[in-house]
DSSP file (Angstrom, degrees, kcal/mol; ACC not computed):
  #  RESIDUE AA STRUCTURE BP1 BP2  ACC     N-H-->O    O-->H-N    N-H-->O    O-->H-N    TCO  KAPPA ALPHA  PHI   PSI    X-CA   Y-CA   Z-CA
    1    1 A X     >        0   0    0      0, 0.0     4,-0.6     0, 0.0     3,-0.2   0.000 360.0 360.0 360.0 -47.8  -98.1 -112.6   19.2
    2    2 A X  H >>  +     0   0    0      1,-0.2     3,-5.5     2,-0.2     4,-0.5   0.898 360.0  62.7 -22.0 -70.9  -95.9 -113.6   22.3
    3    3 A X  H >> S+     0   0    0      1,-0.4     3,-1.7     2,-0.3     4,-1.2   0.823 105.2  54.9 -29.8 -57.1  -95.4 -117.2   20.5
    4    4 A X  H 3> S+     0   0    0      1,-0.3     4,-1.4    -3,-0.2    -1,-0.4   0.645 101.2  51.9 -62.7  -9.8  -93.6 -114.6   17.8
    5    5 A X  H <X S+     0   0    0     -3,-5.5     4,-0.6    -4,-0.6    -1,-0.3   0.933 107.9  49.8 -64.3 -61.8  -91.4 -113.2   20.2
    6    6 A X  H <X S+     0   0    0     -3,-1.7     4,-0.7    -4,-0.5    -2,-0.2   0.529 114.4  49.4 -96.2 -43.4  -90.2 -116.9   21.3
    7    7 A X  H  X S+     0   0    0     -4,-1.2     4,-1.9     1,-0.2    -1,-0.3   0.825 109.0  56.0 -78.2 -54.0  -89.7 -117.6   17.1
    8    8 A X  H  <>S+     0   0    0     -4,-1.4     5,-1.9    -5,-0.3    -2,-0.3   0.760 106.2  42.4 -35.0 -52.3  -87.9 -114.7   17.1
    9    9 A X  H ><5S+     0   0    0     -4,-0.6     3,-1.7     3,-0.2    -2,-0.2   0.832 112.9  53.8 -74.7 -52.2  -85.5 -115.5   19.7
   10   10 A X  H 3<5S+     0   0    0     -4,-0.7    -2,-0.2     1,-0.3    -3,-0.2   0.821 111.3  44.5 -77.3 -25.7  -84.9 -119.2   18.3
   11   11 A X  T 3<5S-     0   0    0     -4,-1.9    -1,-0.3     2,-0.0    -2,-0.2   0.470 119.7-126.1 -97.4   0.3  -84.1 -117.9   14.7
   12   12 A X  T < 5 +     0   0    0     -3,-1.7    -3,-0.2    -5,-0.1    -2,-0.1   0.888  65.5 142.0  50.7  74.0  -81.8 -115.1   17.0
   13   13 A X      < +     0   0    0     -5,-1.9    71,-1.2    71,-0.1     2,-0.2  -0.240  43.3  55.3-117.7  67.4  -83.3 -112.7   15.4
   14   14 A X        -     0   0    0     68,-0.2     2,-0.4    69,-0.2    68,-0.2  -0.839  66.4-134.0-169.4 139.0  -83.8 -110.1   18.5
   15   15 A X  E     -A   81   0A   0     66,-4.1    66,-2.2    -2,-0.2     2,-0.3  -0.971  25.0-144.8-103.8 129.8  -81.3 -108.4   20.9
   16   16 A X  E     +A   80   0A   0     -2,-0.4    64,-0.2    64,-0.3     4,-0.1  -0.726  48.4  33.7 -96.2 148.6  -82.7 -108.6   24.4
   17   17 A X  S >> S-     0   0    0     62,-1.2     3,-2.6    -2,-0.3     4,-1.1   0.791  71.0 -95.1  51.7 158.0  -82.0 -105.6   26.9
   18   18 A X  H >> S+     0   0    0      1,-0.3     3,-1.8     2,-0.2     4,-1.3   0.812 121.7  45.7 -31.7 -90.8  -81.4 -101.9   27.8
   19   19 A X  H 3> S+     0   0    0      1,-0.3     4,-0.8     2,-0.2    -1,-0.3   0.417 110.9  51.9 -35.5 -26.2  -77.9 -102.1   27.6
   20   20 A X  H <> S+     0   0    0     -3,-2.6     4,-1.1     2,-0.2    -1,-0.3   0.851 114.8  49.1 -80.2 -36.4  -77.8 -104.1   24.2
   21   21 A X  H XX S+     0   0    0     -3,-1.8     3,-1.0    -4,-1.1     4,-0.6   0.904 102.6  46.3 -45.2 -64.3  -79.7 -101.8   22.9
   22   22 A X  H 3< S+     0   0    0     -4,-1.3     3,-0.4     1,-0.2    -1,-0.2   0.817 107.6  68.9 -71.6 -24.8  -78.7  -98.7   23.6
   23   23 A X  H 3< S+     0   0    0     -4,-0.8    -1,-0.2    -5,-0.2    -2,-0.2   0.820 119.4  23.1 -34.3 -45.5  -74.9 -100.2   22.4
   24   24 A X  H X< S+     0   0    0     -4,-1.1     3,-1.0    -3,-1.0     5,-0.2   0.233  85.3 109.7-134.4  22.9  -76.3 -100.4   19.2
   25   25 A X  T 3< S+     0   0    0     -4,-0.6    -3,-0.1    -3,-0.4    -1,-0.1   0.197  74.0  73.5 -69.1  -7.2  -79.3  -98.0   18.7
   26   26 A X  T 3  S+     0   0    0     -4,-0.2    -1,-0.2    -3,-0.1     2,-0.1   0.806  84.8  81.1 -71.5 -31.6  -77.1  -96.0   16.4
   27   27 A X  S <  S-     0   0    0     -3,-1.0     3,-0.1     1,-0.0    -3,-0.0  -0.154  85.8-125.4 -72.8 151.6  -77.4  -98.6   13.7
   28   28 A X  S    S+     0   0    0      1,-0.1    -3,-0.1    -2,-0.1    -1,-0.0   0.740  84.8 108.9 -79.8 -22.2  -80.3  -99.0   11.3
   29   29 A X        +     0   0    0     -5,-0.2    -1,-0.1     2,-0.1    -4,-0.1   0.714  56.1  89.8 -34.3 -88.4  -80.4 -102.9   12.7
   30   30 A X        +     0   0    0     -6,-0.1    53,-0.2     1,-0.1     3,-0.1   0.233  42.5 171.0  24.1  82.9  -83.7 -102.3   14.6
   31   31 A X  S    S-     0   0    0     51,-2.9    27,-0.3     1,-0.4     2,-0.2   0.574  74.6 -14.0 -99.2  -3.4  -86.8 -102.9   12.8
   32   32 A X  E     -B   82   0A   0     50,-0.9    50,-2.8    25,-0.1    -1,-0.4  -0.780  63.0-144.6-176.0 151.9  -89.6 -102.5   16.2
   33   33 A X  E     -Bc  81  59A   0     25,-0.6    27,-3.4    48,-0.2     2,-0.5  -0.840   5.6-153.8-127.5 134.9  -88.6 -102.5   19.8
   34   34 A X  E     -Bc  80  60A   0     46,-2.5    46,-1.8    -2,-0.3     2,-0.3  -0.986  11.5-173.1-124.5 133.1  -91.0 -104.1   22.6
   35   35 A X  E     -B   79   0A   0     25,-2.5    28,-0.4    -2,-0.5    27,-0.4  -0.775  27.7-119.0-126.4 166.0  -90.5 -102.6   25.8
   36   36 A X    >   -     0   0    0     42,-2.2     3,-5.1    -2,-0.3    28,-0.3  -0.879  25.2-112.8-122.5 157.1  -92.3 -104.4   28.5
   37   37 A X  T 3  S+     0   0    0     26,-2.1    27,-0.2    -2,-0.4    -1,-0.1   0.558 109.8  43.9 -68.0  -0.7  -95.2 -102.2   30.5
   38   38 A X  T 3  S+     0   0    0     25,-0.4    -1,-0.3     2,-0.1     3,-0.1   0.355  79.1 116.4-106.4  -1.0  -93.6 -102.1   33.7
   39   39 A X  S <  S-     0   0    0     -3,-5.1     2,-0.1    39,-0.2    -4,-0.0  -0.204  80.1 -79.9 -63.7 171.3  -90.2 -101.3   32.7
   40   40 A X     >  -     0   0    0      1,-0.1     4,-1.8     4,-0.1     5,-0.4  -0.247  23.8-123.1 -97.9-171.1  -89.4  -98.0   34.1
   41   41 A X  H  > S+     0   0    0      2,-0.2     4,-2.4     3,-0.1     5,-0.3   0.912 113.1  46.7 -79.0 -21.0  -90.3  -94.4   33.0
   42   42 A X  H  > S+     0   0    0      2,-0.1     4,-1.0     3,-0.1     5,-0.3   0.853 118.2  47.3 -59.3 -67.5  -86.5  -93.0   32.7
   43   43 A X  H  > S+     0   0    0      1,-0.3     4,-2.3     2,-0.2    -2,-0.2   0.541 116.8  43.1 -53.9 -59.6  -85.8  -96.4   30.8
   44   44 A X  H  X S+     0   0    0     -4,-1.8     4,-2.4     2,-0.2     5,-0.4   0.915 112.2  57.2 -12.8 -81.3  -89.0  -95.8   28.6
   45   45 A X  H  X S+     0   0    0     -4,-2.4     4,-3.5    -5,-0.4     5,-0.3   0.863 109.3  41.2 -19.1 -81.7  -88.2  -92.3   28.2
   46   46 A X  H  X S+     0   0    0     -4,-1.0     4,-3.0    -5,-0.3    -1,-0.2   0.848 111.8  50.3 -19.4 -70.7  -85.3  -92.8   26.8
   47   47 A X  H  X S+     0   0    0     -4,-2.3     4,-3.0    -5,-0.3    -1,-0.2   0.996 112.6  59.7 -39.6 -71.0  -86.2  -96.0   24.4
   48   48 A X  H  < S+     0   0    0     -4,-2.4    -2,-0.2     2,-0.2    -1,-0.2   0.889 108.3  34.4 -20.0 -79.1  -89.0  -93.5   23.4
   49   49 A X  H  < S+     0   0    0     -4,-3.5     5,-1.7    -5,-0.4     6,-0.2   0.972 119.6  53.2 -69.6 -39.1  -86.8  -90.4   22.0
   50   50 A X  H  <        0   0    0     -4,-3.0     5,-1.4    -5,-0.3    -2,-0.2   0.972 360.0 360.0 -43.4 -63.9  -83.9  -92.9   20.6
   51   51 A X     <        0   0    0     -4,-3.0     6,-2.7     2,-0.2    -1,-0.2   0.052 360.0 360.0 -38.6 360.0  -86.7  -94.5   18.9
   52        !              0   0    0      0, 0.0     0, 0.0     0, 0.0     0, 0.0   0.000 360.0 360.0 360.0 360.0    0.0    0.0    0.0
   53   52 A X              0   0    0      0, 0.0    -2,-0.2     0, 0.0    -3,-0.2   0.000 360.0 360.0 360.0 -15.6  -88.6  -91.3   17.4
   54   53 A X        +     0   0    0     -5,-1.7    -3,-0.2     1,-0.2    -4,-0.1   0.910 360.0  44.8 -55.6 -40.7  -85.3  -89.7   15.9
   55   54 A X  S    S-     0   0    0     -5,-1.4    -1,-0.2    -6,-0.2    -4,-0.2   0.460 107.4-128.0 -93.5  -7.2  -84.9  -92.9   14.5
   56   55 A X        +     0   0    0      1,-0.2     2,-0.2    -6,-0.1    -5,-0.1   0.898  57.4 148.0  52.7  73.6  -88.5  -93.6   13.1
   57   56 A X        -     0   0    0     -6,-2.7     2,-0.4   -24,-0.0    -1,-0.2  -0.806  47.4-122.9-130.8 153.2  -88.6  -97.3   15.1
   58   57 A X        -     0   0    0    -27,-0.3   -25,-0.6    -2,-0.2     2,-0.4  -0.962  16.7-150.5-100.9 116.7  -91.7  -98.5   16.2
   59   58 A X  E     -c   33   0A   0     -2,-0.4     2,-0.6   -27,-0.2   -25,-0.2  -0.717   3.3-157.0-120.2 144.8  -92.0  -99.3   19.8
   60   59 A X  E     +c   34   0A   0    -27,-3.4   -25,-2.5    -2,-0.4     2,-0.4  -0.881  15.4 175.6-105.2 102.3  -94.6 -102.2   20.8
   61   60 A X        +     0   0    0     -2,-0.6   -25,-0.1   -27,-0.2   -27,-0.1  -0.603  40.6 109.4-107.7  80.8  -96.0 -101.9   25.0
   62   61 A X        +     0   0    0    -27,-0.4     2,-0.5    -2,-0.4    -1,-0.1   0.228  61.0  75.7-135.9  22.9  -98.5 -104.5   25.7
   63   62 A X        -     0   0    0    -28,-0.4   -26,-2.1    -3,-0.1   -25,-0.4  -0.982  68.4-127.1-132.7 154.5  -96.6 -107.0   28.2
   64   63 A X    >>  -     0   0    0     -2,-0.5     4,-1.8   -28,-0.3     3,-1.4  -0.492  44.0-111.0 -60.5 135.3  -95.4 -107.4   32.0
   65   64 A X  H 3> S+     0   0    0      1,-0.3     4,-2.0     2,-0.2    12,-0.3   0.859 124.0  63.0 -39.5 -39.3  -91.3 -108.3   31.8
   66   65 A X  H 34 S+     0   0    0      1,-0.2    -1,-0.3     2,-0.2     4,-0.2   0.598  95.6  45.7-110.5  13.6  -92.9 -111.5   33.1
   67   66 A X  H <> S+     0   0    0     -3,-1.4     4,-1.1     2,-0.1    -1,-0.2   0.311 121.1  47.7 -89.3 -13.2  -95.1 -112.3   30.0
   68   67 A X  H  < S+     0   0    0     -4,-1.8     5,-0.4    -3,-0.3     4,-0.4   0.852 115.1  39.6 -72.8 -54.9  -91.5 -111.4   27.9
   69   68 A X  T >X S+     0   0    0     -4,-2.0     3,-0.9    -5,-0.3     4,-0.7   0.625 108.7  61.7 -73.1 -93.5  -89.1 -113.3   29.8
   70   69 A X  T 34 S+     0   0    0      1,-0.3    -1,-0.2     4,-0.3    -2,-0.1   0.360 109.1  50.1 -12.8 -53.2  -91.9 -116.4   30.1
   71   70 A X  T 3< S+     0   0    0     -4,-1.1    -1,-0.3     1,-0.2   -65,-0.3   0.325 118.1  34.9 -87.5  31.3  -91.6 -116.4   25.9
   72   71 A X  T <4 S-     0   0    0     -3,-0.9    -2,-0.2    -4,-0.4    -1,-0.2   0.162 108.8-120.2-127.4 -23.8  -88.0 -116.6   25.8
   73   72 A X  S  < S+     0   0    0     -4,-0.7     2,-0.1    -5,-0.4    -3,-0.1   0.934  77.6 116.5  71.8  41.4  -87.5 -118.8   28.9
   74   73 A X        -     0   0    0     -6,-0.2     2,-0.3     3,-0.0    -4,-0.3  -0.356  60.2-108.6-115.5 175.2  -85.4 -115.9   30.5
   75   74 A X  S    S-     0   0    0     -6,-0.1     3,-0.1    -2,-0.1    -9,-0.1  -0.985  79.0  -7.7-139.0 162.1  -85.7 -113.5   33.5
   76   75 A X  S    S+     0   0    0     -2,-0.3     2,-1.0     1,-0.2   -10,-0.1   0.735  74.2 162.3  34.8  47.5  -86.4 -110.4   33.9
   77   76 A X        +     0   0    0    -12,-0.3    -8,-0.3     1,-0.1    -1,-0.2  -0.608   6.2 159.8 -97.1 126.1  -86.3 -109.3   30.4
   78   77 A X        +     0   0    0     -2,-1.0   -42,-2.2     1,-0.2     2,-0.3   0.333  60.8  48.2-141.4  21.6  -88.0 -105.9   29.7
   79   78 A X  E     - B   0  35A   0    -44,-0.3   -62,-1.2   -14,-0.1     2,-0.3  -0.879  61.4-173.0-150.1 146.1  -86.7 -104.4   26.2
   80   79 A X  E     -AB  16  34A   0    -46,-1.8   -46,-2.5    -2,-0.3     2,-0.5  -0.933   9.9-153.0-148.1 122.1  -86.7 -106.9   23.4
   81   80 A X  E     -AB  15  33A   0    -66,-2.2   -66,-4.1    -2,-0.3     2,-0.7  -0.949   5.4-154.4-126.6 106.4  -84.9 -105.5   19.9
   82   81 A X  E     + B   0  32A   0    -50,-2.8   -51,-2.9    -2,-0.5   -50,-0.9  -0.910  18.8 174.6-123.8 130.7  -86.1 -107.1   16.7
   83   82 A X        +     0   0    0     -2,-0.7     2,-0.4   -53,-0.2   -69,-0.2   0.901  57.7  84.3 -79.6 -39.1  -83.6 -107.1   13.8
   84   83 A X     >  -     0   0    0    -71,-1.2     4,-1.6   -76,-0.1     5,-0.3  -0.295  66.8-150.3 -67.3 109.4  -85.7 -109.2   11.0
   85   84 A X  H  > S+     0   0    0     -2,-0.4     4,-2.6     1,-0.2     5,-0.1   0.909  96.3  61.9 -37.7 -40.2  -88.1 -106.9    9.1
   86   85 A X  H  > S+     0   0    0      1,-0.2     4,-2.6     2,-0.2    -1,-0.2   0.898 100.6  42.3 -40.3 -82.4  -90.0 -109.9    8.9
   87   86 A X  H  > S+     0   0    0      2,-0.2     4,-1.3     3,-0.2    -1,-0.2   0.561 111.7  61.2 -42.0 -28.7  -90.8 -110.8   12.5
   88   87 A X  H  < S+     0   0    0     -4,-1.6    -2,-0.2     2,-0.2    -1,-0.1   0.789 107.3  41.0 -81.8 -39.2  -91.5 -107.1   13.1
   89   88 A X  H  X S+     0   0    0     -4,-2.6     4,-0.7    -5,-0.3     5,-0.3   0.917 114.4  51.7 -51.8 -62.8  -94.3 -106.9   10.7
   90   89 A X  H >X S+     0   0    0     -4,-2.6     3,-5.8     1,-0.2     4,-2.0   0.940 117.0  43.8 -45.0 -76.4  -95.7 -110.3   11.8
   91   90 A X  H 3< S+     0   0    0     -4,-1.3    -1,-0.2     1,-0.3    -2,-0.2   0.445 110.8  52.0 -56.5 -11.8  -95.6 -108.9   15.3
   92   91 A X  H 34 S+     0   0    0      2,-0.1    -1,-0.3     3,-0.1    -2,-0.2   0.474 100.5  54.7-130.4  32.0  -96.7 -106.2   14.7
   93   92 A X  H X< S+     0   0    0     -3,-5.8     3,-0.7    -4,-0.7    -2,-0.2   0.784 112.2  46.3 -80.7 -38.5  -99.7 -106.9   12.9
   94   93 A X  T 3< S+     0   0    0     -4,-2.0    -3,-0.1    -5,-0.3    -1,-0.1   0.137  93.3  80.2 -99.3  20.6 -101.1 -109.2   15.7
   95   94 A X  T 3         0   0    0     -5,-0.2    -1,-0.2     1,-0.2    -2,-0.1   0.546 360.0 360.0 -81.7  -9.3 -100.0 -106.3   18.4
   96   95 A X    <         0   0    0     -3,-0.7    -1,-0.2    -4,-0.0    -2,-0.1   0.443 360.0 360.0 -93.4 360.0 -103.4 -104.7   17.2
């Protein structure tokens, strides 16, 4: 599932971080949100209630340093994927 993250990125379909997010969390763009398990709990919070109003699915099964490691980034610890496509995949094999 990582790998898809990584595919995701290369076909730049995902927005990476808090701040990008919430910029454009108004929008229907969003199809599942990966937050990473150490981000923190306001940040979480937050993601969380944005999320259920908007009936997004949010994905927590990696460290910010198994995210940024499939992007070749650092510190990355919200990951926004726009392709319906990728969201599915990824979150078939989150299971």
């Amino acid at each position: 599932m990582i790998n898809n993250i990584g595919l995701a990125y290369k076909a730049n379909k995902l927005i990476l971080g808090y701040e990008n997010f919430i910029k454009i969390a108004s929008t229907d763009k969003f199809k599942l949100i990966i937050i990473a398990k150490d981000c923190s709990n306001n940040t979480k919070k937050k993601i969380y209630k944005i999320c259920e109003i908007q009936n997004i699915d949010v994905l927590e099964k990696f460290t910010s340093t198994d995210l940024s490691a499939s992007l070749g980034k650092r510190n990355i610890k919200v990951i926004s994927i726009t392709d319906r496509g990728f969201a599915n995949l990824i979150r078939s094999q989150g299971d």
